[in-house]
N, C-alpha and C positions, 0 to 999 in steps of 0.2 A: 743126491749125488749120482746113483745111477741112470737116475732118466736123465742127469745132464751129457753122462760116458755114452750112453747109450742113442741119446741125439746126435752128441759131437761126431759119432762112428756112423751113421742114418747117410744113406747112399740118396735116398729124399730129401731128406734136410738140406744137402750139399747140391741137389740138383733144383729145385727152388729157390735156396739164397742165392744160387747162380743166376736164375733168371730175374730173380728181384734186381741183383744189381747191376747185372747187364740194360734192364730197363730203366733203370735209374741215372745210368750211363748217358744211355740215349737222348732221356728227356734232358737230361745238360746239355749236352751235345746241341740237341735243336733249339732249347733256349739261348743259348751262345750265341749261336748262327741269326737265331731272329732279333735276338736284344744289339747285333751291332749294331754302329751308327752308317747310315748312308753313307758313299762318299760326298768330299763338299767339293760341286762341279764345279762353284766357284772359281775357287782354285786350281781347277783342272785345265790343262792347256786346250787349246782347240786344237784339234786335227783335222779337221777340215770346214771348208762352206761352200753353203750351196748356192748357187747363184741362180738368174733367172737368164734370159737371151740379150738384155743389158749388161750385164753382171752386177748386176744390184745383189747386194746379201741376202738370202731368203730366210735362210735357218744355217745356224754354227751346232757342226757336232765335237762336241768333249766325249774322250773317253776315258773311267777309270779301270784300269787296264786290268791292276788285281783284284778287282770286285768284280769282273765279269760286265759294269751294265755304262752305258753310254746314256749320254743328255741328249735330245734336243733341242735346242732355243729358238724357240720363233723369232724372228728376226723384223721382217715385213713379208708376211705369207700372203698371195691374192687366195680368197673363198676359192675353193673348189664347186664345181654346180653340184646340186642340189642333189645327195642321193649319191653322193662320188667323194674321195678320199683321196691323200695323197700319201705312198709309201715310197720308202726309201731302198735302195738296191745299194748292195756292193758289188762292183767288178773288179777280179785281178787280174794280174796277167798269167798267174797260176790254175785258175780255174775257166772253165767252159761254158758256167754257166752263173748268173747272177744269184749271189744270196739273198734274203730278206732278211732287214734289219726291224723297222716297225713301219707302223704308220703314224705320221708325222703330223702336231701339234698344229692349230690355228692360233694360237695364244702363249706366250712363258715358255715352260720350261717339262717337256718329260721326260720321264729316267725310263729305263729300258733295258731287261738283263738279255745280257749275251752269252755265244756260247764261249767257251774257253778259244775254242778256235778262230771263231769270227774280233773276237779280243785280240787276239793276236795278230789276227791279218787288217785289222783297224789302224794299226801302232806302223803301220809296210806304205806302200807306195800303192795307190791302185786308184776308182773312178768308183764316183756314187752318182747315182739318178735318181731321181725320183719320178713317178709314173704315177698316172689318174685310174684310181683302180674303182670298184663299187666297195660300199658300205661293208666296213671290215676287211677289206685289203684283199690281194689278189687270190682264188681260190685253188690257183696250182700253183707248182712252186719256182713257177718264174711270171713275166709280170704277166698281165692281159692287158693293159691299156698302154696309150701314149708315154713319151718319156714328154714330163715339161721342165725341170729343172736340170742341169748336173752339177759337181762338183770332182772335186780333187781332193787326196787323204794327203797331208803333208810330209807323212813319213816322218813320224815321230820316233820310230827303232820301240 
């Protein structure tokens, strides 16, 4: 009985079961975050497509807007040469200068997280490009090569 008054009172005891289950907090916390389920792009509307200098569809981008990450679907994409990649840009009429979003599928379907903010201004009114960048996409942070696709965000609010 006193080593339990004497525990219960332990200025340690109370500073360690603190950090136990603050850490135990945590690890919920990021199991949470990791056991969600994707969103289903499916179901997701399109906001925009990209087209080529016909306006043939190339790739449709879906965004789920509260999960932060966007699709893109390959649509009918030509090979980029050998050694070269295609990435995709946003422009607003807010900003100066082009964001990156990724670099863009030859095949299906990829998911892609975004920031909160590029989430946001995906859902607005503005123009996506895509540009022939080298292996891993552009290495500053606006493009370095040609634009060969664009598109339009439909402004989904």
């Amino acid at each position: 009985m006193n080593v339990a008054l004497s525990l219960w009172s332990s200025l340690v005891f109370w500073r360690r079961s603190t950090a136990v289950l603050g850490a135990l907090a945590l690890a919920l916390l990021v199991a949470a975050l990791i056991a969600r389920e994707p969103p289903d792009f499916s179901a997701t509307p399109i906001v925009a497509v990209v087209r080529d200098g016909e306006q043939h569809p190339v790739w449709t981008i879906r965004l789920a807007r509260a999960a932060h990450q966007i699709a893109f679907d390959s649509v009918r994409p030509a090979a980029p040469p050998v050694g070269r990649v295609y990435q995709l840009w946003l422009l607003t009429p807010a900003s100066t200068a082009p964001r990156p979003l990724g670099l863009l599928p030859q095949s299906g379907r990829k998911r892609v997280a975004v920031t909160p903010e590029n989430a946001r201004l995906l859902a607005l009114e503005g123009e996506l490009e895509v540009t022939l960048e080298p292996m891993g996409g552009s290495a500053g942070p606006s493009p370095s090569g040609p634009t060969m696709f664009h598109g339009s965000l439909e402004g989904s609010g």
